[in-house]
C-alpha positions in Angstrom: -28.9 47.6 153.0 -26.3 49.9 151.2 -24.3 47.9 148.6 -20.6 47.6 149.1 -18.7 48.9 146.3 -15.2 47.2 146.0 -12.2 49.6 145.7 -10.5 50.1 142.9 -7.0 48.9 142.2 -5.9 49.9 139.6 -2.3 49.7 137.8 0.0 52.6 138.1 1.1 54.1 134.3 4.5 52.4 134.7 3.1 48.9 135.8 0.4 49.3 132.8 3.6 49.7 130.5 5.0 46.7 132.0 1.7 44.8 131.5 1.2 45.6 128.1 5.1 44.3 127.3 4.4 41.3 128.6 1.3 40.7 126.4 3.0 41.2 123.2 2.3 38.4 121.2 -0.4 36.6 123.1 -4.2 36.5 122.8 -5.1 38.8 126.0 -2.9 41.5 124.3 -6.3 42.9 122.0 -8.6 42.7 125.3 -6.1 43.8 128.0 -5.6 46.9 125.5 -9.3 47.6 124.7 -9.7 47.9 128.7 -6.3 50.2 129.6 -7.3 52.2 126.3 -11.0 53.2 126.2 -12.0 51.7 129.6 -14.2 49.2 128.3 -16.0 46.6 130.8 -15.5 43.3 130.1 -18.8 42.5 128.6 -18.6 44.8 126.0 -15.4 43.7 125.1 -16.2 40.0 124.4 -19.3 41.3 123.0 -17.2 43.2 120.3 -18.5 42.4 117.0 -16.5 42.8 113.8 -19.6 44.9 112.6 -18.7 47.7 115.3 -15.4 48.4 113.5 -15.4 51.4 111.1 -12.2 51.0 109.2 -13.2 53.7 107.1 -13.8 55.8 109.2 -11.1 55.0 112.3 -14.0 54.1 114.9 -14.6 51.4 117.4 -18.1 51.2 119.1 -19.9 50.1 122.3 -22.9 48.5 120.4 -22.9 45.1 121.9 -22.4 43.1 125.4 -21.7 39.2 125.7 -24.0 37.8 127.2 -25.2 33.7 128.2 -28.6 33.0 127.6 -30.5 29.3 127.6 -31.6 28.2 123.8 -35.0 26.2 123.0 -33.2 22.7 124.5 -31.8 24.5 127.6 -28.4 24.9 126.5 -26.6 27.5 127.4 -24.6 29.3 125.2 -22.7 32.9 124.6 -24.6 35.6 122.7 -23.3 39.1 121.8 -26.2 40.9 122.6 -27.2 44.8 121.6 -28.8 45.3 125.3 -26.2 47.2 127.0 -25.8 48.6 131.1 -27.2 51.6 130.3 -28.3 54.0 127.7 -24.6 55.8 127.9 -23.2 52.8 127.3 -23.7 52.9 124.0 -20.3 55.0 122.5 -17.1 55.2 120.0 -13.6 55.4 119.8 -11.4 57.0 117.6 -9.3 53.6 116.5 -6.4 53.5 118.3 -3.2 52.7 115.7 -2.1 49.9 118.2 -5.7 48.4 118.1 -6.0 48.5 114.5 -3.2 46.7 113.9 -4.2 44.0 116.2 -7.9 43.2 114.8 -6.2 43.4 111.3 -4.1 40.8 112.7 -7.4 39.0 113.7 -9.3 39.6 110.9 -10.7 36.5 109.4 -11.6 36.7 105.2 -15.1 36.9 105.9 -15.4 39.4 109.0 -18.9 38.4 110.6 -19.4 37.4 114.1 -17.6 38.3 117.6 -13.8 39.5 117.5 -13.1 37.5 120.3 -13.6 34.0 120.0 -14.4 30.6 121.7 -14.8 27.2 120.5 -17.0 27.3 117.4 -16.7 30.9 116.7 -19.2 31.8 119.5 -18.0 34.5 121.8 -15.1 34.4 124.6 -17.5 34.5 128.0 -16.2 37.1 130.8 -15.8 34.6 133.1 -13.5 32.9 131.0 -11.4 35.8 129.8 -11.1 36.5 133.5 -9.6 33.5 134.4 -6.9 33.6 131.6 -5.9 37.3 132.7 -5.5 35.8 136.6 -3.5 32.7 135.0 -1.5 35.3 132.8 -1.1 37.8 136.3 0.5 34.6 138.0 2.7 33.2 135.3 4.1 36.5 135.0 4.5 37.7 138.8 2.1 40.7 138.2 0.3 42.2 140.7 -3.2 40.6 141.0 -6.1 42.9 139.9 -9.4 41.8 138.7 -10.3 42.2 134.8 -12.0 45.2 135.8 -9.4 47.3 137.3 -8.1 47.3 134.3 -10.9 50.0 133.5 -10.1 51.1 136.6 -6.4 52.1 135.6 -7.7 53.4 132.4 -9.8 56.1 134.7 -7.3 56.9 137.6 -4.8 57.5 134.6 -7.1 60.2 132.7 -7.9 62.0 136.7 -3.8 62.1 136.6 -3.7 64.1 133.8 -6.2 66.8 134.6 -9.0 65.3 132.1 -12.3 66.4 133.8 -15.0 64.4 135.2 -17.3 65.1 133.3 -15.5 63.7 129.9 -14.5 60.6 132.1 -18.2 59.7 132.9 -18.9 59.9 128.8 -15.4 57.9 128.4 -16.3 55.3 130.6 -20.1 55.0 129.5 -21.5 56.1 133.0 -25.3 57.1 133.1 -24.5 59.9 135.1 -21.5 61.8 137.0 -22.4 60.9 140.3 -21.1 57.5 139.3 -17.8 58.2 138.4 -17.3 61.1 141.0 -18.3 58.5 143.8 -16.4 55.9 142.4 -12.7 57.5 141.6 -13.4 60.5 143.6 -11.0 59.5 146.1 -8.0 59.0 143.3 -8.2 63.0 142.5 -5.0 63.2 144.4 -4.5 66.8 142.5 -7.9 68.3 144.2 -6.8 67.3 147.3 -3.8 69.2 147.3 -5.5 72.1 146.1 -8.2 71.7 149.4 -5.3 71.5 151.2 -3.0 74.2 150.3 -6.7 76.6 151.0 -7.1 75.6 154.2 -3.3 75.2 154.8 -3.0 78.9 153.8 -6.3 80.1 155.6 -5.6 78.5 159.4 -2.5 80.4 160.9 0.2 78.2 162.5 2.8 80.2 164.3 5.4 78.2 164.9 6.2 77.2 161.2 7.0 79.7 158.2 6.4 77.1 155.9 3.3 78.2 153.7 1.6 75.6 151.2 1.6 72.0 150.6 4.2 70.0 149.4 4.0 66.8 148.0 
């Protein structure tokens, strides 16, 4: 059976701006930003480590994913593990001014460890980072997305200003292009147009002198 892919709804540029306002201040801010910014899934973000930050060298990578696994006693328990989707997964960011400023603001003396936190230093789960953006989304009168359309909104936003497919797919940390093609394809607006105004242009329509498409 073909697997149903949910569709993507993600914020518009002005209700991102809005989001991000709100945030100022509060713990989701770093995560929220992480996800509008560089499109990262939510794994990877609670599976930041403080390790991926270059500070030297203005880079954030994709090295790890949080992950819950079962200990010796049956436990379980929140790891950040290296084992990522898939081998493009694994990428960097040039270190946004915004988010250097907020993980210097989280910075403990000794940076070891995940950057976001739960009880006992282990790492923030998804599921639970989910749930506090919902609460936040509520408490605010936001529109209700899901964690992920926030890397959603991060992709429809690059597509609206003419950055190709191809350096979307390496953005995002797609395997191949196919993904992100059959997944946003239908937010290229701009292409659509362009089909448009072709056959628009080649069918002849007498009884209008209109030529061209017009948004």
């Amino acid at each position: 059976p073909r697997v149903e892919r949910d569709i993507p709804r993600p914020y518009s540029a002005a209700e991102q701006q809005k989001l991000l306002e709100e945030l100022k201040g509060t713990d989701l801010h770093l995560p929220v930003l992480l996800a509008l910014l560089y499109g990262m899934r939510i794994g990877e973000i609670c599976g930041l480590c403080w390790e991926d930050i270059d500070w030297e060298k203005k880079l954030l990578h994709v090295r790890h994913s949080a992950k819950r696994v079962h200990d010796e006693s049956g436990r379980c328990r929140t790891i950040c593990s290296d084992k990522l989707k898939t081998q493009s997964s694994f990428r960097s960011f040039p270190l946004h001014p915004e988010v250097e400023q907020l993980l210097r603001q989280r910075q403990p003396r000794r940076p070891s460890g995940p950057v976001m936190t739960a009880r006992y230093g282990l790492p923030l789960h998804p599921e639970r980072l989910g749930a506090q953006f919902r609460q936040f989304l509520r408490e605010h009168d936001l529109r209700h997305i899901r964690f992920h359309d926030l890397r959603h909104s991060c992709a429809s936003l690059l597509l609206a200003n003419d950055v190709p497919l191809k350096q979307i797919q390496e953005w995002l940390g797609h395997s191949d292009i196919g993904t992100t093609a059959n997944i946003y394809s239908h937010l290229d607006y701009k292409s659509k147009i362009t089909s448009a105004n072709v056959m628009y242009n080649i069918l002849t329509l007498p009884d209008t002198r209109q030529t061209g498409w017009h948004t």
